[in-house]
C-alpha positions as CSV (number, residue, x, y, z in Angstrom):
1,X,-41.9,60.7,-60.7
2,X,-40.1,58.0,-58.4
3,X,-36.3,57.0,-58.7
4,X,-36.1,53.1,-58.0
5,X,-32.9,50.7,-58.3
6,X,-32.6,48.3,-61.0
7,X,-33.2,45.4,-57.9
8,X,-36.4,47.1,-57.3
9,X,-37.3,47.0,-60.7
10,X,-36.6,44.1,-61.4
11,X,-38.3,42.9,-58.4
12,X,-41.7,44.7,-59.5
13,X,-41.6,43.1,-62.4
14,X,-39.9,39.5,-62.0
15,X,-37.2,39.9,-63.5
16,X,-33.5,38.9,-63.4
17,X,-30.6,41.1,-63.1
18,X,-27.7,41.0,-65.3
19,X,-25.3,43.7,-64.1
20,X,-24.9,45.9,-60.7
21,X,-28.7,46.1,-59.0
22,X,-27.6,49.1,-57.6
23,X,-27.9,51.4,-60.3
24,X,-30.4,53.9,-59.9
25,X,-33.5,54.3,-62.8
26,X,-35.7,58.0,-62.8
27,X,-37.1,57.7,-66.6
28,X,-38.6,55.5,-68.4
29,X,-37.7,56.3,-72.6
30,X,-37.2,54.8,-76.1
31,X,-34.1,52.6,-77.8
32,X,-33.4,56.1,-79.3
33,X,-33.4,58.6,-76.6
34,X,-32.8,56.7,-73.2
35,X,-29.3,58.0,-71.2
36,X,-28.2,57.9,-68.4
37,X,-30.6,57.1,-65.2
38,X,-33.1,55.8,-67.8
39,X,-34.4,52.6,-68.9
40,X,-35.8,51.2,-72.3
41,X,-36.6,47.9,-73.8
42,X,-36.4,45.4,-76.2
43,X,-38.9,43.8,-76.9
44,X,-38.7,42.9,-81.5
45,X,-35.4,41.3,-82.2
46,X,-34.5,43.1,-85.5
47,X,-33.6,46.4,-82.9
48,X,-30.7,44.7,-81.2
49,X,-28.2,46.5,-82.9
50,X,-29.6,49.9,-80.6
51,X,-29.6,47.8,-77.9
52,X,-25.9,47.1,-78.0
53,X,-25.2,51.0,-78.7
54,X,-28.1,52.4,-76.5
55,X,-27.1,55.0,-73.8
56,X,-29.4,53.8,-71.4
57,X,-28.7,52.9,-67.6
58,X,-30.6,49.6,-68.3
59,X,-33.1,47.2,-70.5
60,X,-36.0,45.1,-70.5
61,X,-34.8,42.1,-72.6
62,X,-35.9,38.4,-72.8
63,X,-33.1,36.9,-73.8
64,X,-29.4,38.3,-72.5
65,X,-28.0,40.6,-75.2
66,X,-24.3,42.3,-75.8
67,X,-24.7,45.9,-74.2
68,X,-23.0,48.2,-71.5
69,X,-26.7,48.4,-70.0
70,X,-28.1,46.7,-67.0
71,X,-30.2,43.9,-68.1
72,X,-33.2,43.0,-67.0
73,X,-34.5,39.8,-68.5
74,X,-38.1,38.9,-68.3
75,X,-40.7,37.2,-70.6
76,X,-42.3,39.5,-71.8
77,X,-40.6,43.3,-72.2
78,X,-42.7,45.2,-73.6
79,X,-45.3,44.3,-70.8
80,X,-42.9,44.9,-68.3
81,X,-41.8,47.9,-69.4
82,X,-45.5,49.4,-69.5
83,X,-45.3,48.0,-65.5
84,X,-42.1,50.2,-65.2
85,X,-43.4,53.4,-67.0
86,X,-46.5,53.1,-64.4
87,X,-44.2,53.0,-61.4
88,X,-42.2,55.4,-62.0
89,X,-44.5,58.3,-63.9
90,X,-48.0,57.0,-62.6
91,X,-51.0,57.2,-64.6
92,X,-52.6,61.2,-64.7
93,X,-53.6,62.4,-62.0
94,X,-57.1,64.4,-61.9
95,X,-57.2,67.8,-60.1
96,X,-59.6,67.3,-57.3
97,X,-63.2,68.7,-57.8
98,X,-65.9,67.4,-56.0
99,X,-69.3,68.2,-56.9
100,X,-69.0,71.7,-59.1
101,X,-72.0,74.2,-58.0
102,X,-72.0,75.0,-61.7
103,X,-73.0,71.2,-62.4
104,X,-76.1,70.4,-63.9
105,X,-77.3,67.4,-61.9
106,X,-80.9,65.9,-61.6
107,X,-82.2,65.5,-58.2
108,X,-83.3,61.7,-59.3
109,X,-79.5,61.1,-60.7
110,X,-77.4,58.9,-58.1
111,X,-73.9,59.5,-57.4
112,X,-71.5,56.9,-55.6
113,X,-68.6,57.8,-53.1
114,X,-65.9,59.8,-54.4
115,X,-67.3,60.6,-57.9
116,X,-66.2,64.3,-58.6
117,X,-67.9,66.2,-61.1
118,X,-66.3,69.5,-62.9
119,X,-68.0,73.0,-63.6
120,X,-70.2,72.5,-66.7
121,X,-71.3,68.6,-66.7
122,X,-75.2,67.8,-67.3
123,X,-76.2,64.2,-65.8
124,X,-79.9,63.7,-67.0
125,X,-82.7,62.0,-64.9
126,X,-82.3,58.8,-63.1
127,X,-78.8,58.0,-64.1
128,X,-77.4,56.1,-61.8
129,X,-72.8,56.3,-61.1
130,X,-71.0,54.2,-59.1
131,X,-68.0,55.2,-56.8
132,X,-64.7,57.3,-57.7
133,X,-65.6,58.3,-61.4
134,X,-64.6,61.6,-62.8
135,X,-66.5,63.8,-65.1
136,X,-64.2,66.3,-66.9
137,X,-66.0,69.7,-67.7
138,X,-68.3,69.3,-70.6
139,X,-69.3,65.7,-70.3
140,X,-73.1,65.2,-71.2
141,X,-74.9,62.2,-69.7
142,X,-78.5,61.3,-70.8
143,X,-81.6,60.2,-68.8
144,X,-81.4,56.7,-67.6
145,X,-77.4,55.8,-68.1
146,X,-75.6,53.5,-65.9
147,X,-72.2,53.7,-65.1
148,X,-70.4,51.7,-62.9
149,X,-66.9,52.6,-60.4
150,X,-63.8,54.2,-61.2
151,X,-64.7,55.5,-64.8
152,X,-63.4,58.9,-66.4
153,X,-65.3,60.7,-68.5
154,X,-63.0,63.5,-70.6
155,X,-64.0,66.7,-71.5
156,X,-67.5,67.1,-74.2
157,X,-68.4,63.6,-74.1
158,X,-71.5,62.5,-74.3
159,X,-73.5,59.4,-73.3
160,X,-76.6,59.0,-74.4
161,X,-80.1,58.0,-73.1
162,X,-80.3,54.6,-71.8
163,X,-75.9,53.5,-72.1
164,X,-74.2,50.9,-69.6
165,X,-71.0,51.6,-68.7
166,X,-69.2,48.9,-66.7
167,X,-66.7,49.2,-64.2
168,X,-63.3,50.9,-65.1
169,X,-64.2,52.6,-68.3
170,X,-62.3,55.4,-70.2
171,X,-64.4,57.5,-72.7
172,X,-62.1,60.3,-74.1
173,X,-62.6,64.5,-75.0
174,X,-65.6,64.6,-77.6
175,X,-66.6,61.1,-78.2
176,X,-70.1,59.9,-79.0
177,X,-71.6,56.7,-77.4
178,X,-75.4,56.1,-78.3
179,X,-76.4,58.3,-80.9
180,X,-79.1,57.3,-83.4
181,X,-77.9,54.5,-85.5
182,X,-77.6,55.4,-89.2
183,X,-81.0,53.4,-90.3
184,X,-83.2,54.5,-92.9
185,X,-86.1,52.7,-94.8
186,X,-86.0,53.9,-98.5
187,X,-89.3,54.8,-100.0
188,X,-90.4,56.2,-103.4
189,X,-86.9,57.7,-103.7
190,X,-86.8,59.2,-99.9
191,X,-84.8,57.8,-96.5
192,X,-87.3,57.8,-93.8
193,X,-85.6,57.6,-90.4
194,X,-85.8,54.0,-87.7
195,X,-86.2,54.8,-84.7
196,X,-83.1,53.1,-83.4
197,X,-84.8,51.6,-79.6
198,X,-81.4,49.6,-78.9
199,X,-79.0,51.1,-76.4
200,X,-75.3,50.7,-76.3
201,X,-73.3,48.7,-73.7
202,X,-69.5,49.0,-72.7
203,X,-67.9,46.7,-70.5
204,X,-65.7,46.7,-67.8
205,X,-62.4,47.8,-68.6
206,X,-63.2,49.6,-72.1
207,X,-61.7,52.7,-73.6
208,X,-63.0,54.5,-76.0
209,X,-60.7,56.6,-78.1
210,X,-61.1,60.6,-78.9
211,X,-63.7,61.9,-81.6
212,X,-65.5,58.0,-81.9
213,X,-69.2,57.8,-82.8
214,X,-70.7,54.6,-81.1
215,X,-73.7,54.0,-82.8
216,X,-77.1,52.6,-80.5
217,X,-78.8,49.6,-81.5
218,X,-81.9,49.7,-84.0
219,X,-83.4,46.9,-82.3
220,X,-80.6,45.3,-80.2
221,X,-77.8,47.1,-78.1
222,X,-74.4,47.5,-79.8
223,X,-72.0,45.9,-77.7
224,X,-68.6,46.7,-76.4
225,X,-66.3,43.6,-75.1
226,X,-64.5,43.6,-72.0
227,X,-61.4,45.1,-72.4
228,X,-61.7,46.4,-75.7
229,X,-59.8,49.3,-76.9
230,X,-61.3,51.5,-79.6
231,X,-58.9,54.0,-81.1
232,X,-59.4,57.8,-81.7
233,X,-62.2,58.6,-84.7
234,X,-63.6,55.3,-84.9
235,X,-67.1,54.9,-86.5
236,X,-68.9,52.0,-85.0
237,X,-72.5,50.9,-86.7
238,X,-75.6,50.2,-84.6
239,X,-75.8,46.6,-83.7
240,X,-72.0,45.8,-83.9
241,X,-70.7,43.3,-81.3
242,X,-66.9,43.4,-80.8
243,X,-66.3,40.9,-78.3
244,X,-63.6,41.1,-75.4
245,X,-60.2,42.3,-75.6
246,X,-60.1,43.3,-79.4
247,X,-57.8,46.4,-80.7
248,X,-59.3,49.0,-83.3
249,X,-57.0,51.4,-84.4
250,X,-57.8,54.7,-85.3
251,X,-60.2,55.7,-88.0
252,X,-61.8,52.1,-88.8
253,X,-65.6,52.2,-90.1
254,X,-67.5,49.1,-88.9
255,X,-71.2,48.7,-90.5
256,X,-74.2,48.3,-88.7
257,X,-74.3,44.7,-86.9
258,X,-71.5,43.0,-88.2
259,X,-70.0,40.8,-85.5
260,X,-66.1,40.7,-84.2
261,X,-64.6,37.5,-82.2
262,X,-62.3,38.1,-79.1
263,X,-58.7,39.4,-79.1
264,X,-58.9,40.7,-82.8
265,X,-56.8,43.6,-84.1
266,X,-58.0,46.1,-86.5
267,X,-55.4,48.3,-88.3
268,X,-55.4,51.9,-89.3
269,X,-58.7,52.9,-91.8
270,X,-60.0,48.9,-92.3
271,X,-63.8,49.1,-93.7
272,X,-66.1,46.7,-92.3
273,X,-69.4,46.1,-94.1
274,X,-72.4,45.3,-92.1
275,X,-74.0,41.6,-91.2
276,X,-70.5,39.8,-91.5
277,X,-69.2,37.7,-89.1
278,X,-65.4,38.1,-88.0
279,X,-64.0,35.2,-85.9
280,X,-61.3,35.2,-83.1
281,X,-58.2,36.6,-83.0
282,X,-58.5,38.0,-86.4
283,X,-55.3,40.7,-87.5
284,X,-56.8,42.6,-90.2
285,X,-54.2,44.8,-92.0
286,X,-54.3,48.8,-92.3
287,X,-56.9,50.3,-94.9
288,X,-58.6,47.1,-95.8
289,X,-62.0,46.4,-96.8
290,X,-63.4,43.8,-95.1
291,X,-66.8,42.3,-97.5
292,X,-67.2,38.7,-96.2
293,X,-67.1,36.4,-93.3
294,X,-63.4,35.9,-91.7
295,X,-62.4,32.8,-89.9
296,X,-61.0,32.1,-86.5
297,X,-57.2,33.4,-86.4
298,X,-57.4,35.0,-89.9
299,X,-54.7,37.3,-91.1
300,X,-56.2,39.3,-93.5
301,X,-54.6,42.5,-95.5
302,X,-56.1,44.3,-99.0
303,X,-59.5,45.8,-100.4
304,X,-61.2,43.5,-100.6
305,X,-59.6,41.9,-98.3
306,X,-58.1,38.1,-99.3
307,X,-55.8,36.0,-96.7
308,X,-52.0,37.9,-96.1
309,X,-50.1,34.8,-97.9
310,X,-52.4,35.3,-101.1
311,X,-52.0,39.0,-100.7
312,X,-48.3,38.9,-100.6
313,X,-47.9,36.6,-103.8
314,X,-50.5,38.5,-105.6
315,X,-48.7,42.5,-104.7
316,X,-45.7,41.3,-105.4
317,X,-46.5,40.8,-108.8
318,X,-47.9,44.4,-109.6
319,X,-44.8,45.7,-110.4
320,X,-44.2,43.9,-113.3
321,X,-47.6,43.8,-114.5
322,X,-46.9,46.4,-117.5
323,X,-44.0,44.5,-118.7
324,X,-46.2,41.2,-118.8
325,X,-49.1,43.1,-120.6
326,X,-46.7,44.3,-123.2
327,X,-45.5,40.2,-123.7
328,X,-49.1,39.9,-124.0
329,X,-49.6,42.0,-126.3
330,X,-46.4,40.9,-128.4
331,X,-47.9,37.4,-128.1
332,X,-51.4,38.3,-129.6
333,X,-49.8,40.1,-132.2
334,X,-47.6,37.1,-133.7
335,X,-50.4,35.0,-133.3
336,X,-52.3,37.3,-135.4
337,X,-50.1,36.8,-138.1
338,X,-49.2,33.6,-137.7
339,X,-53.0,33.2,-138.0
340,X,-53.5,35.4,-141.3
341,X,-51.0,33.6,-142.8
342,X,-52.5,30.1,-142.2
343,X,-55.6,31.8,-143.8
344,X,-53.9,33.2,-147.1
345,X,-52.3,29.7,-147.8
């Protein structure tokens, strides 16, 4: 942990200063919590009000705001604040290793400068690493991988046979990446396995979230955009294609080779059936279930899901649903009669 003045803060992150530069900053913390000799930010307008009673030494703001904080003001807050929290706490920092004796390594596996390897890893035949990786005990890599520099591999997971891992890559404790897709060819009442021949592909700057299950291709590799951040517990299906820079939240299910755009977010539990076609920039809500094709900037919410306005109109009427079925019902009653008494006259 480093202590830095609000100048140098402000500095790091082009800001501008409104208030004494001099005041010193140790911690990084939330609206809630942040006191003296911390900073916080602001970054959705609707907090304000903890802004002007925050206890904090200073804040990220992008527009000036009534508090007995140092301000900071800068375009974007929440960014800058992730800039501060990483120069003042530093990402983790991995205990030094080298090459463990009680490493299982193949002779034909090639390792790159710097890449430390803990007690208990297996690294199959002719996998090939690049420089200043880490593998965590437990990590299992299968015949024929390649991985490129500065990747981290966290404890128990597992790469299979035949995976590309670009440059920069996180895979967290006990995920899965390559497994046999889930492909089966029903006959006479019984599944009879594909052999899935596809591989699976992450690319540069991908993290892959604890407890996920990446599925290999059946025929094609399942692909993993640049940038792309795949939350904890995340089922992906073989032949998926997210492309770069999209968000998944934790616990989304995405069938075998449906097909996501760029910079699309994915909330909390969404269901993606297979073969569909998701464009970019797509916001799908928490728990929806995603059964057709989804245009470019979609905002999508609802199972099935149906565009956010529609969804909106539509819930809001759910509440008084019983009291309009009991009109109904009133209605069709007095028609009733009104109707058997047209027909006694």
């Amino acid at each position: 942990m480093q202590t830095k003045t609000v100048k140098e803060i402000a500095d790091y992150v082009g800001g501008r200063v409104l208030g004494d530069e001099s005041v010193l900053i140790r911690a990084a913390s939330t609206l809630d919590s942040a006191g003296p000799g911390q900073i916080t930010f602001l970054s959705n307008p609707k907090y304000t009000p903890k802004v002007q009673a925050t206890q904090a030494a200073a804040v990220l703001v992008s527009l000036p705001v009534t508090t007995s904080a140092v301000q900071i003001v800068t375009e974007d807050p929440y960014y800058a604040f992730m800039q501060v929290v990483v120069l003042l706490h530093g990402h983790r920092e991995h205990p030094p290793v080298g090459i463990s004796d009680k490493a299982d390594i193949a002779s034909s596996a090639k390792l790159g400068r710097g890449t430390q390897v803990a007690a208990f890893v297996s690294i199959g035949e002719n996998v090939t690493i690049g420089s200043n990786c880490y593998f965590y005990p437990g990590v299992c890599i299968g015949p024929n991988v390649r991985i490129g520099d500065d990747c981290i591999f966290y404890p128990n997971a597992v790469i299979y046979d035949g995976c590309r891992i670009g440059n920069r890559v996180i895979v967290q404790s006990n995920a899965s990446v390559g497994q046999d897709g889930f492909g089966f060819a029903t006959h006479k009442g019984e599944h009879h396995k594909i052999p899935q021949i596809g591989g699976v592909v992450l690319e540069d700057d991908v993290e892959i979230g604890a407890g996920c299950a990446i599925e290999r291709g059946t025929l094609e590799d399942t692909v993993i955009g640049k940038g792309s951040k795949i939350g904890d517990a995340v089922a992906i299906g073989h032949g998926v294609r997210i492309g770069p820079h999209c968000l998944l939240v934790p616990q989304v299910g995405i069938s075998g080779s449906a097909t996501l755009g760029r910079h699309c977010v994915v909330g909390g539990q969404v269901g993606i059936v297979g073969h569909i076609k998701i464009g970019d920039e797509v916001r799908i809500g928490a728990q929806a279930g995603v059964i057709n094709d989804v245009p470019d900037g979609a905002t999508i919410v609802g199972s099935p899901a149906i565009d956010a306005g529609k969804a909106r109109r539509a819930y809001s009427l759910i509440e008084y649903l019983p009291e309009m079925r009991k009109k109904i019902r009133d209605l069709e009653r007095r028609m009733d009669k009104r109707d058997s008494g047209s027909d006694g006259r």
